[in-house]
Every structure is written in C-alpha cells, then in structure tokens.
C-alpha positions as CSV (number, residue, x, y, z in Angstrom):
1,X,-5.3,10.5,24.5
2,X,-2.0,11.5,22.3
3,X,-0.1,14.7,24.0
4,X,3.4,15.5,22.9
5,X,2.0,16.2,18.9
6,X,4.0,19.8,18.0
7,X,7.5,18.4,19.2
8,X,7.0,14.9,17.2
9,X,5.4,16.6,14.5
10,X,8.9,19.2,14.5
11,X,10.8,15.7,14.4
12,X,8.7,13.9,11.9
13,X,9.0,17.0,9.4
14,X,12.9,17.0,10.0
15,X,13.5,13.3,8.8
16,X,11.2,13.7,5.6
17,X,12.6,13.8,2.4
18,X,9.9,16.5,1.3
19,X,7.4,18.8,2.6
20,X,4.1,17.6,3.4
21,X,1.2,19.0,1.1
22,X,-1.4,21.7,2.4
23,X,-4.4,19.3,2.7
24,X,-1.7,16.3,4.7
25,X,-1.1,19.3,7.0
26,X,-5.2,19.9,7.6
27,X,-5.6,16.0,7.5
28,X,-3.2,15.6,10.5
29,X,-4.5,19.2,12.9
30,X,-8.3,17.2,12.1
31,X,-7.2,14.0,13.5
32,X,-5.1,15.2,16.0
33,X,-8.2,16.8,17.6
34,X,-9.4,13.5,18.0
35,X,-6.3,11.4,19.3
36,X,-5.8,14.1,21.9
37,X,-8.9,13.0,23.9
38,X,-9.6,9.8,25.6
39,X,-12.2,9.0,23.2
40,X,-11.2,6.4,21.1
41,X,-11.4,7.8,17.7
42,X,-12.9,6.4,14.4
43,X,-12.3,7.8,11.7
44,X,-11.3,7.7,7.5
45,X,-8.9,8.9,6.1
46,X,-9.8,9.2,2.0
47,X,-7.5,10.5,-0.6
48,X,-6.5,10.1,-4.2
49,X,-4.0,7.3,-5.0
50,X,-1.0,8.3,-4.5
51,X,-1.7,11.8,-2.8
52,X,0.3,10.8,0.3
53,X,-2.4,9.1,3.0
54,X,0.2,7.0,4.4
55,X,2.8,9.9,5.5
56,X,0.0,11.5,7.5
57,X,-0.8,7.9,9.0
58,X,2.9,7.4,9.5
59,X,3.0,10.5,12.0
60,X,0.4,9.2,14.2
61,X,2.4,5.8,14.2
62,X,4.9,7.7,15.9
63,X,3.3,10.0,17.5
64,X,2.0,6.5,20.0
65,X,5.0,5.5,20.8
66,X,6.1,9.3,21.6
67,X,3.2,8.1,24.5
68,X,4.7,5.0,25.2
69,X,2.1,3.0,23.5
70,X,1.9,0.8,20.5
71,X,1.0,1.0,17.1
72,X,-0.1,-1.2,14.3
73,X,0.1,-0.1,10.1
74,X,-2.2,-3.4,8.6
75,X,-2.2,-4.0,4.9
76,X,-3.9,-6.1,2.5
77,X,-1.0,-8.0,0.7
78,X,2.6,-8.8,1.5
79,X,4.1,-7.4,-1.5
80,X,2.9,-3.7,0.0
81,X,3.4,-4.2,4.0
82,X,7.3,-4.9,2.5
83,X,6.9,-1.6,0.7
84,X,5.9,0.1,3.6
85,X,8.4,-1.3,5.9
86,X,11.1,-0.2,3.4
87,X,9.8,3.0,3.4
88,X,8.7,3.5,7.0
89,X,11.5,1.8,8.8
90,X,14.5,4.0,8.0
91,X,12.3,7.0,8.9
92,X,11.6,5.3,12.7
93,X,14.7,4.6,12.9
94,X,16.0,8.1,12.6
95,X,13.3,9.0,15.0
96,X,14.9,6.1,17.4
97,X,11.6,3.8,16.8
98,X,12.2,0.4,16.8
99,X,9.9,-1.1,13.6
100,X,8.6,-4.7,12.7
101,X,7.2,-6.7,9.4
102,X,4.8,-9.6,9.9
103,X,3.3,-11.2,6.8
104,X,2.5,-14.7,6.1
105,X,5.9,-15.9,5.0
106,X,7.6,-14.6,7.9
107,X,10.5,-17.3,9.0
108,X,8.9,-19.2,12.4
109,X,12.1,-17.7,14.8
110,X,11.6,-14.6,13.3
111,X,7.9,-14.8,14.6
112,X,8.2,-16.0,17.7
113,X,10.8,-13.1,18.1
114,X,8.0,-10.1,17.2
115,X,5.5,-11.9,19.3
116,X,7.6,-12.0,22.6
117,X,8.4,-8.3,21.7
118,X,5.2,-7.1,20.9
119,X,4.1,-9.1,24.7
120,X,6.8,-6.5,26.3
121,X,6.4,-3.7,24.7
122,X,9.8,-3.9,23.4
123,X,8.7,-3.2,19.6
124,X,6.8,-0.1,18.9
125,X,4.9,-0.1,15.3
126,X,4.7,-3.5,13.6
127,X,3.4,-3.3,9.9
128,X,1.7,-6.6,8.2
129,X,-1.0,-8.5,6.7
130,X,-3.7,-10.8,7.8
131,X,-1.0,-12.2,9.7
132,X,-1.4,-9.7,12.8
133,X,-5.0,-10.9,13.6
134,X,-3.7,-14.6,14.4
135,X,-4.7,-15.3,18.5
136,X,-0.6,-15.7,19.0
137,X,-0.2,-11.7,18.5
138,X,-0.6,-9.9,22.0
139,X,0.5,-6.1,22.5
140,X,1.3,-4.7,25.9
141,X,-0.5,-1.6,25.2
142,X,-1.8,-1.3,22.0
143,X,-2.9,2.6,21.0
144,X,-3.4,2.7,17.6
145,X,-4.7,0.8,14.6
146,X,-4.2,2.0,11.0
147,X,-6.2,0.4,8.3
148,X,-4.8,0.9,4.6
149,X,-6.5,-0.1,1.9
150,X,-9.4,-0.5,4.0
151,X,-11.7,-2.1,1.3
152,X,-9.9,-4.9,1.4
153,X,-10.8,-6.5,4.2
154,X,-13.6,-7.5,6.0
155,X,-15.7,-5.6,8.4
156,X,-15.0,-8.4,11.5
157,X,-11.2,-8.4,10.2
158,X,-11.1,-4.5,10.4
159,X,-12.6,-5.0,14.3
160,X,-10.5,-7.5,15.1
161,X,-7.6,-5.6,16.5
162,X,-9.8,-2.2,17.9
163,X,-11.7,-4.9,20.2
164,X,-9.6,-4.8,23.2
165,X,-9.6,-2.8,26.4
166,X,-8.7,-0.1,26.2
167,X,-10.1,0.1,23.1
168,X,-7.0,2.0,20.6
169,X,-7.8,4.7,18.3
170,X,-8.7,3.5,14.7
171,X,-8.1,5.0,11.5
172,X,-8.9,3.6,8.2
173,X,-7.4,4.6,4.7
174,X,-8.4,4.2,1.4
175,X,-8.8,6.2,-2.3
176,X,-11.4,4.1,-3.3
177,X,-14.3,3.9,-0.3
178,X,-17.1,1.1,-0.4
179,X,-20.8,1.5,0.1
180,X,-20.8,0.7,3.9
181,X,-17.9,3.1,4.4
182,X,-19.8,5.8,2.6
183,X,-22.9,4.5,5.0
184,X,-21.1,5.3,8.1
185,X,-19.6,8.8,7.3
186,X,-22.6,9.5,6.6
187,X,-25.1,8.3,9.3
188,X,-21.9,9.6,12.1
189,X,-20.1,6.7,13.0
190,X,-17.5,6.9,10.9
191,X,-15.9,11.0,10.6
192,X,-13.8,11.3,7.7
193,X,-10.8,13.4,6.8
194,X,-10.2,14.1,2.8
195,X,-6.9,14.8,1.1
196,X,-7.4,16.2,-2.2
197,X,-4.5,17.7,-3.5
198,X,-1.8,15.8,-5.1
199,X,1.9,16.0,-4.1
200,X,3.6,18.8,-6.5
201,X,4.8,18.0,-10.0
202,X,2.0,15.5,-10.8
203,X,0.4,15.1,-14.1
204,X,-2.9,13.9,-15.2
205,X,-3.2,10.1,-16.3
206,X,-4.8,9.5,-19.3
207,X,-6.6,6.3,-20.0
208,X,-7.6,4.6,-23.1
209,X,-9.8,1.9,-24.2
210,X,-7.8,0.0,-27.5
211,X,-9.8,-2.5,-29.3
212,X,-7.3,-5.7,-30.1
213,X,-6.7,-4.8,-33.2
214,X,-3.9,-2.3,-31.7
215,X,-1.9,-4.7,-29.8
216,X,0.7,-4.2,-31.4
217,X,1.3,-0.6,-31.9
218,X,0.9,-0.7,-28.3
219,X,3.0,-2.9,-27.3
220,X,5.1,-0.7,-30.0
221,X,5.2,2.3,-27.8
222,X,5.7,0.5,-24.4
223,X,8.7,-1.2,-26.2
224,X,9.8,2.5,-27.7
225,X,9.8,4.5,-24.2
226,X,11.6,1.5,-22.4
227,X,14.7,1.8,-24.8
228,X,14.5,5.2,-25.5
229,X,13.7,7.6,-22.1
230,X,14.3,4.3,-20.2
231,X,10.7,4.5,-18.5
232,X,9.5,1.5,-17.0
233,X,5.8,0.0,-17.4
234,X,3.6,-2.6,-15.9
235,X,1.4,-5.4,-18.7
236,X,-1.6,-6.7,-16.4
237,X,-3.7,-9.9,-17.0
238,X,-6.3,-11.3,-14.7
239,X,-5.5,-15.0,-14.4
240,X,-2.1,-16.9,-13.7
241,X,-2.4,-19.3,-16.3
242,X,-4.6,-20.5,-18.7
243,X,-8.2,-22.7,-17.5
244,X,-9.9,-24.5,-19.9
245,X,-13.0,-22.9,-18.8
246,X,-12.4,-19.3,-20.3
247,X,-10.5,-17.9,-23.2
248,X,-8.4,-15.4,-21.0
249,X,-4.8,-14.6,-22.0
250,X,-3.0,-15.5,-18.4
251,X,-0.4,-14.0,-16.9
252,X,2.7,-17.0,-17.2
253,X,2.3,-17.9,-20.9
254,X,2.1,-14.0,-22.0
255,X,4.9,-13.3,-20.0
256,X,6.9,-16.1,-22.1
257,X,5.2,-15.1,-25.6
258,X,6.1,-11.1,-24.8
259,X,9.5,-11.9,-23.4
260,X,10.3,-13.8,-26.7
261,X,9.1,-12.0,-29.4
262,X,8.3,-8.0,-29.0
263,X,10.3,-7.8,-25.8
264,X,12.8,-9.8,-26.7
265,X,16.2,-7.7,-25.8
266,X,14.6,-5.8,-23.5
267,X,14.5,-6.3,-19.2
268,X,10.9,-8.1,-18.9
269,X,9.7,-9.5,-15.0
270,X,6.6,-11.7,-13.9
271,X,5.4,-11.4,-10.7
272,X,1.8,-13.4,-9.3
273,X,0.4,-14.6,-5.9
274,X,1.7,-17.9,-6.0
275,X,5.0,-17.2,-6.8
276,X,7.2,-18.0,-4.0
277,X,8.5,-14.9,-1.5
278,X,12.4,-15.1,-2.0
279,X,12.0,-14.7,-5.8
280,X,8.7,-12.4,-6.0
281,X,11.0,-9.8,-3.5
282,X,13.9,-10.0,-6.2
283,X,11.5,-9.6,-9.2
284,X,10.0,-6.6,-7.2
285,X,13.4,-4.9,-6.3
286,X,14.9,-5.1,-9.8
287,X,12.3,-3.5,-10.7
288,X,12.2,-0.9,-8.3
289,X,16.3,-0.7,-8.7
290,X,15.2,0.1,-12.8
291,X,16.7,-3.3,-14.0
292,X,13.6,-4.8,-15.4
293,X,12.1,-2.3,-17.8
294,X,8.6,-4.0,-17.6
295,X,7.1,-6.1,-15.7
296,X,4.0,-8.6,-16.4
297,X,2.1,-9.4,-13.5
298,X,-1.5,-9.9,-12.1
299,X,-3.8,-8.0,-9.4
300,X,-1.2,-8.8,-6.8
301,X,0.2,-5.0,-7.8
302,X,-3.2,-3.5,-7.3
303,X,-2.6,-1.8,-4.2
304,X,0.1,0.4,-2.5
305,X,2.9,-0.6,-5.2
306,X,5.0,2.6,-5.4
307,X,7.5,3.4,-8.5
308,X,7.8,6.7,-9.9
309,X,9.5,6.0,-12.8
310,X,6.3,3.6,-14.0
311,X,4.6,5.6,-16.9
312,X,2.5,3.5,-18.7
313,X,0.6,0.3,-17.9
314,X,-1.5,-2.1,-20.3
315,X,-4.5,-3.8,-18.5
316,X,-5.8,-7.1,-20.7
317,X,-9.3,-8.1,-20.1
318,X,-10.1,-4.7,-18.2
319,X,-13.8,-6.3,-17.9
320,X,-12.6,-8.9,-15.6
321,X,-11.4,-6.8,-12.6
322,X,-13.7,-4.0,-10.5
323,X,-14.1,-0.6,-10.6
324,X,-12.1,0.0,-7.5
325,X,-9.3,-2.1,-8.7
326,X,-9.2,-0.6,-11.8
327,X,-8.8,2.7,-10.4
328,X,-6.4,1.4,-7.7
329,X,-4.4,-0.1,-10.7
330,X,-4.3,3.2,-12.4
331,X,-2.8,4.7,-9.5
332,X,0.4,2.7,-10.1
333,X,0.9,5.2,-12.4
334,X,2.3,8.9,-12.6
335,X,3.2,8.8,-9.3
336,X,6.8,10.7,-10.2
C-alpha cells in the first residue's frame, strides 16, 4: 500500500502547468482508496480522448517511488511512449524522479544501461512499448503498472508485468473500452474510474462524411487555414504504399502527389511505421515545433499523439480502419 499521497499530491500540483479538472481530482481520491491498502488493485481508468487520463496516472507514477518502489507507464507505439517521456520527464525531474524510455529502437548500451538500473532500483518510472515485457527486464521492486491505451494489447501482454510477487497495483487506461473490458467492470473484476469532463476551453469536433467529389474544396480549406491562421492539420490514408491487390490511395505516393500540386509552397510531412526512428522523430518534432503545416501519415498517429494547434484532419478510406480507431483518430484533434 501507497502512504505519503496529500504531501506528493501538494508537490505534483506545484510542478503542473495547470490545474487539474474536477472529475481528475475524483478520479485520483477513488484510486487512491485502493493504492492505500495492500490489496493489489485493478482497476480502469476511462475517459474521453484527450480529457487528461494520463496526468492522473502520472501522479500515481510518482506517488511509488514517494514509497520507494517502482513504476512502469506501458504504451502501445513508440511514437507516443516518446511523447510521454517528453512530457513526463521534465515533470519527474522537478519532483527529483529519475525517468527512463525503452522502445524497440532503443541503442543496445543504452539498454543494457536501464536494465542494470531497473535490477538496482536505481531508476524509478520507465515508460515504453512492448519492449518492457522482454525476459531481460527485471525491477527490484516493482509497485505499479499503468496500461494506456489498454485496447491495444493483448490480454496475456497486459498480465505480463502484474504477474510477479508481490503482485504491483494495476491500472489500465483507455477512451475507447473493448467488450472484455466492459465484461469485467461489469461482472467485478475490473472497478472502473470515469473522467468525463474535458479540460477547459475545449470545443466540440465536428465530423463530416464528403463524398469524392469534394476533394478538392477540401483540400481547399486545409490549404486556406494553414496559410492564413497558420493551423496545422493531419491527411490520413490506411496503407503505406500502393498493393496491387486493392485500389487504396497509400500513404507515400499521396504524400508526393499533395506535396506537388495543391500543397505545393506549403510545409507538408510523411510519417509511417516503417520509416526509420532518427527521421520519423524529426518529422514528428517539426511538426510539434509548427514547421510542417501538415502532415500525411498512416494509423501510426492513432493514439496518444498530442498537438494543440492540429484543427482539422482528412481521413481517406474511413471504411478501412475501426470504430475505436476512428474515434481515437478524432481525438487528435481540438485538443487546444
């Protein structure tokens, strides 16, 4: 069990940029009750895109290693556990918490290095993908596991870190829950915490379906805000390139088409899977930095991606992705 929660929650409060929202305040007291007992919690955390789930997760991240112990953040993609670190880190280190990324394309020393320190205790919160549930990661005394995106991943993935002894605390995240999910809040094994309220100054997103015929005068308008109120916007397609097998418009050959002809002039970026991690992270932090007006890319934004100044974002081939990706894609948006 967590004790120490008013004083780190006093600190926590201090090093924010903002205040936290009514329903983050009742999210936190509901699962504080359960991280101040010895019994290991399970529980979901569900909120809007976008309404602020991980600054309530990111005080319990601390709170842990106010205890001594460890904690883990674990994300679906690389692009967003380098969002959260950015994020995340500068706050820890305020708070005098030391904080490590491990994704895929971590460098091999640089590996080694968090895996000795995890071993010691001598790193408190590491945030990564798929990459922490490799054998070679062993924590000293590992409190806390913290699920975003929780749909995502698999059930035995989720497991894979809470199956220790002691068994940590678990909390899982996500705006868009699945069926099993939903299953287990309901049948008690699962307790869930709802934030409903989104962070002030936020306005509605509209959404509209545009036959192809109004390509253009889309593409029109995107072109129109980018020069003129120098808003930024995201085109997404579902393939990287073109298959002979379907008649999809892919990601890489629109990006050239777009960037020649309507765009042309104007900041454009590309950004996919397979595109390798030195030059996605510069794609990803001009646009963050405002450099690239808009960027062309494929699911690998889906999740987590966070730029306020995004206000519009085209989706081709909508019937090719989910329901919960659509709505995760949505969320990109509107988030200033």
């Amino acid at each position: 069990g967590f004790a120490k929660a008013a004083e780190s929650l006093e600190r926590l409060r201090k090093v924010l940029p903002f205040e936290l929202t009514t329903d983050q305040e009742s999210a936190i007291r509901e699962i504080l009750n359960q991280v101040s007992t010895d019994v290991p919690m399970s529980r979901l955390l569900q909120g809007e895109v976008g309404s602020g789930k991980t600054m309530a997760a990111a005080f319990f991240l601390y709170l842990a290693v106010q205890n001594g112990f460890q904690s883990v953040l674990l994300v679906p993609t690389e692009i967003l556990a380098e969002q959260h670190f950015q994020t995340l880190r500068p706050l820890f280190e305020r708070l005098h918490v030391s904080t490590g990324l491990l994704i895929g394309s971590t460098e091999p020393d640089e590996k080694q290095r968090i895996y000795k320190a995890l071993e010691k205790n001598e790193l408190s919160v590491v945030i990564g993908t798929h990459a922490l549930l490799q054998e070679e990661v062993r924590f000293k005394q590992l409190a806390l596991v913290v699920v975003d995106e929780q749909h995502r991943f698999g059930v035995r993935q989720r497991s894979k870190l809470v199956q220790r002894n002691p068994r940590p605390h678990f909390l899982v995240m996500t705006a868009t829950p699945i069926p099993r999910t939903l299953g287990l809040t309901l049948y008690g094994d699962l307790d869930s915490s709802v934030i409903r309220t989104l962070p002030k100054g936020r306005k509605p997103i509209k959404t509209f379906w545009i036959s192809r015929e109004k390509e253009q005068e889309v593409l029109e308008h995107v072109r129109i805000q980018a020069v003129k109120s120098n808003e930024q916007a995201y085109i997404l397609f579902p393939t990287i390139e073109e298959s002979e097998n379907t008649d999809l418009l892919a990601a890489t050959k629109e990006y050239e088409r777009l960037r020649k002809g309507i765009f042309k002039g104007i900041e454009i970026g590309l950004v996919h899977g397979r595109l390798q991690k030195k030059e996605r992270d510069s794609v990803m932090e001009r646009f963050y930095r405002g450099d690239i007006k808009i960027l062309v890319a494929t699911s690998v934004i889906e999740v987590g991606v966070d730029n306020p100044n995004v206000t519009s974002m085209i989706i081709e081939h909508a019937d090719r992705f989910g329901l919960s990706q659509l709505h995760q894609m949505r969320g990109r948006i509107g988030r200033g």
